[in-house]
C-alpha positions as CSV (number, residue, x, y, z in Angstrom):
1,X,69.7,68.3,145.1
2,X,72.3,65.9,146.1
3,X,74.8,67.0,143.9
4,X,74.6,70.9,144.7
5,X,74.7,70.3,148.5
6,X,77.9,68.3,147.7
7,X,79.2,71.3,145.5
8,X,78.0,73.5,148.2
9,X,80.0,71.4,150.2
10,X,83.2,71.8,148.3
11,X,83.0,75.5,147.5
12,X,86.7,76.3,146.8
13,X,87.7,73.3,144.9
14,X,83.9,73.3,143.3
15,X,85.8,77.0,142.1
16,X,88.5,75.9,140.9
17,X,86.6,73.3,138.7
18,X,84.9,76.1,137.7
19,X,87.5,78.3,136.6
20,X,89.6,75.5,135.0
21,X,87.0,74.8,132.7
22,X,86.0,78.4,132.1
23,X,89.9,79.2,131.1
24,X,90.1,75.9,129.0
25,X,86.6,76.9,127.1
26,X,87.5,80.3,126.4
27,X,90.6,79.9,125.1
28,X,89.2,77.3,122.6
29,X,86.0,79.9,121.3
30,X,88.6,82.9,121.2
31,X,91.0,80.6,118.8
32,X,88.9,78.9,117.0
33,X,86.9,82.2,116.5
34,X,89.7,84.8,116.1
35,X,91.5,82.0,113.2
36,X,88.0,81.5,111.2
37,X,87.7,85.3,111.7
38,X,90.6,85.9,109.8
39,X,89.8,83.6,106.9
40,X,86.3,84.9,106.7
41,X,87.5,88.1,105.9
42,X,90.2,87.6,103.1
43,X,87.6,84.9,102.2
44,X,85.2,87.9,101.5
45,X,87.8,90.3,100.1
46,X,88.6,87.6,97.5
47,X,85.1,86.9,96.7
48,X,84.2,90.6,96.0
49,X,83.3,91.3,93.0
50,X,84.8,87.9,91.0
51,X,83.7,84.7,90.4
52,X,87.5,83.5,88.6
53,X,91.0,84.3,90.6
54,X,94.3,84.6,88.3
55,X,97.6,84.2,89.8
56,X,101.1,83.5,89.4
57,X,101.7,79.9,88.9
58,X,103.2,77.7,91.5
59,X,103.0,80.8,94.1
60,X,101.7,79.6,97.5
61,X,101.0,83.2,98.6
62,X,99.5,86.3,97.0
63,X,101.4,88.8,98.2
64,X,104.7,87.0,95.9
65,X,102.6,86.9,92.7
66,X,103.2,88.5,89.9
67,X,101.4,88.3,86.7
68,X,101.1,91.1,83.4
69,X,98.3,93.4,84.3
70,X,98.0,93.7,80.2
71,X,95.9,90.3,80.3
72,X,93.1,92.3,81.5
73,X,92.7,93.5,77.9
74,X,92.6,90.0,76.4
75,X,90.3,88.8,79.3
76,X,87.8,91.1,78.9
77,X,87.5,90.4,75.4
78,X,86.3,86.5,76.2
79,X,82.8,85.8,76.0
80,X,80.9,85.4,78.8
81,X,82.7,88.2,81.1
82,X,81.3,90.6,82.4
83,X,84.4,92.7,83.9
84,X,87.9,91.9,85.4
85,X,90.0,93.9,87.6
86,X,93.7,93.5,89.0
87,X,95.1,93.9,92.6
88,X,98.4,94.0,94.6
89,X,98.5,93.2,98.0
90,X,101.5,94.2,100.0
91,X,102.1,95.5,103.8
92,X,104.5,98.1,104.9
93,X,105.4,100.5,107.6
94,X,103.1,103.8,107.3
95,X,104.1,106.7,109.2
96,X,105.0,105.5,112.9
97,X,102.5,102.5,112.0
98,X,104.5,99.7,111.9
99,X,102.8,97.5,110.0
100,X,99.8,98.2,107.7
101,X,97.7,96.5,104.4
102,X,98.5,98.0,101.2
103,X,95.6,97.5,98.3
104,X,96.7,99.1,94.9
105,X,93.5,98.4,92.6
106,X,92.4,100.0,89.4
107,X,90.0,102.8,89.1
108,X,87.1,100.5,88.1
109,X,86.8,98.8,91.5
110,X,87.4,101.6,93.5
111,X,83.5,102.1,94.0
112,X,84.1,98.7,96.4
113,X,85.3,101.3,99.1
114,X,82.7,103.7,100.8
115,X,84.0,106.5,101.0
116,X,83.5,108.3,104.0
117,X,85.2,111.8,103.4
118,X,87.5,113.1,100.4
119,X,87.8,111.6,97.0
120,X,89.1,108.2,95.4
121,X,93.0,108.9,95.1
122,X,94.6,109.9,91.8
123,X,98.7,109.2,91.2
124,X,100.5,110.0,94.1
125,X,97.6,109.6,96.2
126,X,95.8,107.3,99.3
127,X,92.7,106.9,101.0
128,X,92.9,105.7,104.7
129,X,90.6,102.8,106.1
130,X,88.5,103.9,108.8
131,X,90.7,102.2,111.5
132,X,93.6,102.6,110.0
133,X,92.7,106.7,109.8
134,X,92.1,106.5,113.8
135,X,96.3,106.4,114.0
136,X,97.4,108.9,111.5
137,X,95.7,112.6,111.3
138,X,98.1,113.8,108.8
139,X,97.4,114.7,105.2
140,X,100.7,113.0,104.4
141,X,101.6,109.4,104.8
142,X,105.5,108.0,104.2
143,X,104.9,104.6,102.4
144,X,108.4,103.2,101.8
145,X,110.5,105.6,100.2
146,X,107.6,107.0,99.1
147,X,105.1,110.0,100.5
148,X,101.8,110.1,99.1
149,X,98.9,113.0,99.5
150,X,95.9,111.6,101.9
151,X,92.6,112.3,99.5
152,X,90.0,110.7,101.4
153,X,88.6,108.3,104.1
154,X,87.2,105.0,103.2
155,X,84.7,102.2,105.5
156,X,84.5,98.6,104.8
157,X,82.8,95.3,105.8
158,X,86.2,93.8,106.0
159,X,88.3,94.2,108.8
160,X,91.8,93.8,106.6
161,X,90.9,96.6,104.5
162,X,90.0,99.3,106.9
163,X,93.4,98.5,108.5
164,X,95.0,99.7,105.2
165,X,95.5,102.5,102.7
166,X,94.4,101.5,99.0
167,X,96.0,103.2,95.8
168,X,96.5,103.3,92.3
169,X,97.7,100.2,91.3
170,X,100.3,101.8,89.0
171,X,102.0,103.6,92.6
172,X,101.7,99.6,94.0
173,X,103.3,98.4,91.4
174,X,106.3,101.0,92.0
175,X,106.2,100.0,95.7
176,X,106.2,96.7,95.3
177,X,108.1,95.9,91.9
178,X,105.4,94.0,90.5
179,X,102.7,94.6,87.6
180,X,99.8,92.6,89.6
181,X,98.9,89.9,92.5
182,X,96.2,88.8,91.1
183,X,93.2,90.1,88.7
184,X,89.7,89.1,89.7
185,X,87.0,88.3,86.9
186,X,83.4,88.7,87.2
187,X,81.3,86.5,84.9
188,X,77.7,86.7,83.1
189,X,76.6,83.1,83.3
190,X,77.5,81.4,86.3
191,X,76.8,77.9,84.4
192,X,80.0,78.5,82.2
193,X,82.5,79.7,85.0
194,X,84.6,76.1,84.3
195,X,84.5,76.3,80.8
196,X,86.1,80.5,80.8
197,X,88.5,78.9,83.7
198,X,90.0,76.7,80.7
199,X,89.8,79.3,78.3
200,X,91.5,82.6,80.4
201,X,94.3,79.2,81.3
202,X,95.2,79.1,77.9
203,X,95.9,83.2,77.5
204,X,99.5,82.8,79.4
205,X,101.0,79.5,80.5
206,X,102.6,81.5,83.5
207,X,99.3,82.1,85.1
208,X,97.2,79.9,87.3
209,X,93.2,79.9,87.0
210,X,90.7,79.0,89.3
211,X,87.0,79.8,90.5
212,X,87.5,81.8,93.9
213,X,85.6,79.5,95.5
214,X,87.8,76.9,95.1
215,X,91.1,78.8,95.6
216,X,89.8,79.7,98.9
217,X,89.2,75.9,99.5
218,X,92.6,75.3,98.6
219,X,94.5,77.7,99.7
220,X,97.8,76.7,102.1
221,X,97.7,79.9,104.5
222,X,94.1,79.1,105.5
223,X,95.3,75.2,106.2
224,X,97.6,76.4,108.0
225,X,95.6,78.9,110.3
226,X,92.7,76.5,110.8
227,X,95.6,73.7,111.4
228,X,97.1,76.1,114.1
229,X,93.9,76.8,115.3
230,X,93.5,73.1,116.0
231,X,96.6,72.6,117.7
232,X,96.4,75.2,120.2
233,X,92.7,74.3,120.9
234,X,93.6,70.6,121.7
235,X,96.3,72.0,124.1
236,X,93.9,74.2,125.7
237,X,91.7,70.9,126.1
238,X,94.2,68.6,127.3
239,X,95.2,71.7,130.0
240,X,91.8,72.1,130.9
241,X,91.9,68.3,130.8
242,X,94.9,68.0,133.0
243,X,93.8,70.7,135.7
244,X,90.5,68.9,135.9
245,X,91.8,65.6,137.2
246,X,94.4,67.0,139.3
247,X,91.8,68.9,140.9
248,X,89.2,65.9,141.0
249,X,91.8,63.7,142.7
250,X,91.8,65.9,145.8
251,X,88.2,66.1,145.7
252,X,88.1,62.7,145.3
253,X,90.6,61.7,148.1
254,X,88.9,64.2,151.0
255,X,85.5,62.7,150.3
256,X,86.8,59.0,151.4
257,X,84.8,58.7,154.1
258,X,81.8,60.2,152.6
259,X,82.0,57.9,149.5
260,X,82.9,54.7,152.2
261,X,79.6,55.6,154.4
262,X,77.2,55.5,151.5
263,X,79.1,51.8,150.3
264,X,78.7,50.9,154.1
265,X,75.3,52.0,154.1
266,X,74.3,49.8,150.9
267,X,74.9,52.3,148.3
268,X,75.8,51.3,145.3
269,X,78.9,52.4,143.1
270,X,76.7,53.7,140.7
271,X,75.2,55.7,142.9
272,X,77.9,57.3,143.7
273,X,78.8,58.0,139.9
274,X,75.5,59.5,139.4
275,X,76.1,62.0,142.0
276,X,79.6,63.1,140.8
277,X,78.3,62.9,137.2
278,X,75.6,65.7,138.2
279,X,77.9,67.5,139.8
280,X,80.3,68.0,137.1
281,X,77.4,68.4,134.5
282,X,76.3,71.4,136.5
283,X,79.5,72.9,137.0
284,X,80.7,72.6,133.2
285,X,77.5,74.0,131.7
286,X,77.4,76.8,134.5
287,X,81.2,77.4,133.2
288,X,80.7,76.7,129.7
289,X,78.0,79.6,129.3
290,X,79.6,81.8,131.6
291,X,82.7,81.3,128.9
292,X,80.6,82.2,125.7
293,X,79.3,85.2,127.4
294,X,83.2,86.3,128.2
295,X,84.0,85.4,124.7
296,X,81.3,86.6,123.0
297,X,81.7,90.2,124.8
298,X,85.4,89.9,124.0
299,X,85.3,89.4,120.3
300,X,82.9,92.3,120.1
301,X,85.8,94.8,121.7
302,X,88.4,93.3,119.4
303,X,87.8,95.1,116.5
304,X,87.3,98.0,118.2
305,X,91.2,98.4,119.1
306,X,93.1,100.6,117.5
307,X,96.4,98.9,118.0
308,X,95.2,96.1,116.0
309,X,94.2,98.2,113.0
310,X,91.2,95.7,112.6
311,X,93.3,92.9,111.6
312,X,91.6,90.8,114.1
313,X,88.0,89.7,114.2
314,X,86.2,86.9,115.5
315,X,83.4,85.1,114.0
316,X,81.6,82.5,116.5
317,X,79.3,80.4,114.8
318,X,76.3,78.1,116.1
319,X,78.2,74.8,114.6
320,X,81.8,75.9,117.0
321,X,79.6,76.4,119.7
322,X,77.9,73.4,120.0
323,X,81.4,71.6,119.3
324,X,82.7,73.3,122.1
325,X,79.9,72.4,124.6
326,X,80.3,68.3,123.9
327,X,84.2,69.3,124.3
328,X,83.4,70.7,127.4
329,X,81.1,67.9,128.9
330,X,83.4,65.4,128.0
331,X,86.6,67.2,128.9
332,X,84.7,67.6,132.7
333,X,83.6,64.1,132.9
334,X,86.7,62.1,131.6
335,X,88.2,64.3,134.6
336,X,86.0,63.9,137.0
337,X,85.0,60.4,136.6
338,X,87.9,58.3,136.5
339,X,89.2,59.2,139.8
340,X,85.5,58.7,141.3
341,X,85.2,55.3,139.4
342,X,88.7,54.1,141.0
343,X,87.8,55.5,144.5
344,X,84.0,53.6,144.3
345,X,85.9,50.3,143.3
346,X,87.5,50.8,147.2
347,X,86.5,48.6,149.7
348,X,84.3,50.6,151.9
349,X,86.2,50.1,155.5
350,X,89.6,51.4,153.7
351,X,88.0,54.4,152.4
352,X,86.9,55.2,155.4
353,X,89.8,54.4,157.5
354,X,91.5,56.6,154.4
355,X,89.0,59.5,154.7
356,X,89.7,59.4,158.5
357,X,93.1,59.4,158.8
């Protein structure tokens, strides 16, 4: 009761507590969501339909390797797969889009995409993710030098894809001068996925092989996302951090001569702490859920806009939550605190003199 008469007290700096640590929290759920977002997806695109990636060896991204689509033949001829199929990712201008995913596949993974309208695209031909189909109505898209007929409409779970158009893979490989990124291989017996990753190495020593679960592990663009995401999360922290005290200070210093009566009257400095340490606990849980409700509604209308083709989605999960609340309780309390711990260490006459004057 003490401590929300005090806040009640202290309405407009009790605010601006308040909205510190509500700015500082939802920066650090809309980052660290948004960046494991991102990964989630290409995590699932990569994961469709194959338990073995092949790429180019000693490429750090997929959208510069290269390897013989021909493998495919030889591949699917080992024992113990079950099928293979080859990609090429690339991104170009579409239309007066100026950015979009390209996907050339072959025909036998086509069924991946549900097709909303039209038919799977022959040579010369696209089919438009559903987002991506929100910004062009023609029947004709300009892909580099290139125009291509629209023959149907296509949804998907993943966010990257219905930002995109997906093709032939022979028309990608004109696009993009290359034969494939990568070729995906989908195995019978998920016991004896190391042994066909030792086997498929020794088709080509030009190639890399590796279970997709591990290449996702490993893979530099997700480090350095999630490394990002890290960074800017700790600056929003130390901000938060930062406003926190500077705020708490004032606090602090206009409540001399409360904190001097209660030493005068025999209160102790822990008393005093206790007080301040409720306050703040109320004020960064009141902040931190009124946060995750902001964020929460605001990754839901993310991949909703148009402009951002679905490139962006956010994925919040229990684990970042929790994270995030000990952040926030310890981000109000080492701000709160150590000003109240130095001003409780004050003889009593001077803060009150101090609070006075």
């Amino acid at each position: 009761m003490i401590a929300l008469k005090a806040i009640g007290k202290n309405r407009f700096k009790s605010f601006l507590i308040f909205s510190s640590i509500t700015v500082s929290v939802m920066a650090i759920f809309l980052i660290t969501s948004i960046s494991h977002g991102i990964i989630g997806m290409y995590s699932k695109m990569i994961k469709t339909d194959g338990d073995i990636i092949i790429t180019q060896k000693g490429i750090a991204d997929n959208f510069f390797s290269n390897i013989d689509i021909s493998l495919m033949k030889k591949i699917d001829n080992i024992n113990g797969v079950q099928s293979s199929y080859a990609m090429i990712v690339g991104a170009s201008p579409i239309n007066n889009i100026p950015i979009a995913g390209i996907y050339g596949t072959t025909s036998n993974h086509f069924s991946n995409y549900k097709l909303s309208s039209g038919e799977y695209p022959q040579k010369g031909e696209v089919i438009l993710g559903a987002n991506l189909s929100r910004q062009i109505k023609s029947k004709k898209v300009n892909i580099g030098n290139k125009e291509f007929r629209v023959s149907g409409l296509f949804n998907s779970d993943i966010g990257f894809e219905e930002g995109g158009v997906v093709m032939n893979i022979e028309d990608a490989g004109e696009l993009f001068s290359r034969s494939a990124s990568y070729i995906l291989v989908s195995t019978t017996k998920s016991d004896k996925i190391k042994d066909l990753v030792k086997t498929i190495s020794q088709i080509d020593k030009d190639i890399e092989v590796k279970t997709t679960k591990s290449f996702i592990k490993e893979y530099n663009q997700f480090k350095i996302i999630e490394n990002s995401s890290l960074v800017i999360s700790a600056l929003a922290f130390a901000m938060g951090l930062m406003g926190i005290l500077s705020i708490m200070i004032m606090i602090v210093n206009s409540r001399k001569e409360e904190f001097g009566i209660m030493r005068a009257i025999g209160k102790s400095r822990f008393f005093i702490m206790k007080n301040l340490f409720f306050e703040v606990v109320f004020l960064s849980t009141s902040a931190y859920i009124f946060a995750l409700i902001i964020s929460l509604i605001v990754l839901s209308i993310i991949p909703h806009i148009d402009m951002l083709q679905g490139y962006v989605n956010g994925s919040l999960s229990f684990t970042t939550s929790i994270n995030v609340l000990i952040a926030t309780i310890v981000m109000a309390l080492l701000g709160s605190l150590i000003p109240a711990f130095i001003a409780s260490k004050t003889d009593p006459v001077l803060l009150i003199n101090q609070g006075s004057s």
